[in-house]
N, C-alpha and C positions, 0 to 999 in steps of 0.2 A: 246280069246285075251282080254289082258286087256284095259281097257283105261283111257288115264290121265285125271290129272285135268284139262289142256285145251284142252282134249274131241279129243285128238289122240291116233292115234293106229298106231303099226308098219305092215307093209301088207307084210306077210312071202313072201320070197325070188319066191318058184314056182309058186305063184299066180302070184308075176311082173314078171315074167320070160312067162307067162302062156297070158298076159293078156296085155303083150308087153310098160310097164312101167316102167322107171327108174328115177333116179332123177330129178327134174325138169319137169318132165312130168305132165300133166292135167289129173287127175278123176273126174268120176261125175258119183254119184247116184241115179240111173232112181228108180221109183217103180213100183214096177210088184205086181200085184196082192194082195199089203198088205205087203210088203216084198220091201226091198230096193237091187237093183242089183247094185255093184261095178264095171264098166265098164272105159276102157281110152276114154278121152272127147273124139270128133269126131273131133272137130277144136280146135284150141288154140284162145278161144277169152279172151282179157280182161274184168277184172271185168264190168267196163262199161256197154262192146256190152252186156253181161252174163245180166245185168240187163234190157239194151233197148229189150232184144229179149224177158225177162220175162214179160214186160211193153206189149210191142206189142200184144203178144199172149192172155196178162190179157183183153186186150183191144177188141181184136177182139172173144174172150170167152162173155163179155157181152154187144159187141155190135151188132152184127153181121154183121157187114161192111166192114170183110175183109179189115181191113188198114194195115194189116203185111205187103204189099209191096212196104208202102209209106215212103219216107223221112221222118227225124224230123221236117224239115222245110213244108212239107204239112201238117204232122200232126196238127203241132202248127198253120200253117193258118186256117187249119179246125175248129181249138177250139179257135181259135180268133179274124178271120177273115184276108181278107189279109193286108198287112204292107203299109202303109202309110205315107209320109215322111211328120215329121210332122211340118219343115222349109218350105214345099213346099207352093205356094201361097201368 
């Protein structure tokens, strides 16, 4: 396969037919052993979640805190303590 200058390729007709993709559908490229697998996403997240779930996982890789099943809002209290209103008083 070729690929363009903005770094796409066309994905022959039996592989989406094979791998249950059509227009509009989500891919994503796991790696396996050195070698990148072509797979359909499992969920349709938006960019966003796609970056809070790489954040989370970055986070819990060198922290070891296991905080993958906290809110943004705990997280952000944990890194900066809790919110205080700062009219109150």
């Amino acid at each position: 396969m070729r690929v363009t200058s903005k770094g796409q390729v066309t994905i022959p007709k039996y592989i989406r037919d094979k791998i249950g993709v059509r227009a509009g559908s989500n891919v994503e490229f796991i790696e396996k052993g050195g070698e990148f697998v072509l797979t359909r996403a499992k969920t349709e997240m938006s960019r966003h979640e796609h970056e809070l779930a790489e954040l989370r996982a970055h986070l819990d890789k060198i922290s070891g805190t296991g905080i993958s099943g906290l809110t943004a809002d705990e997280i952000m209290e944990m890194t900066r303590g809790p919110f205080e209103d700062v009219d109150a008083g």
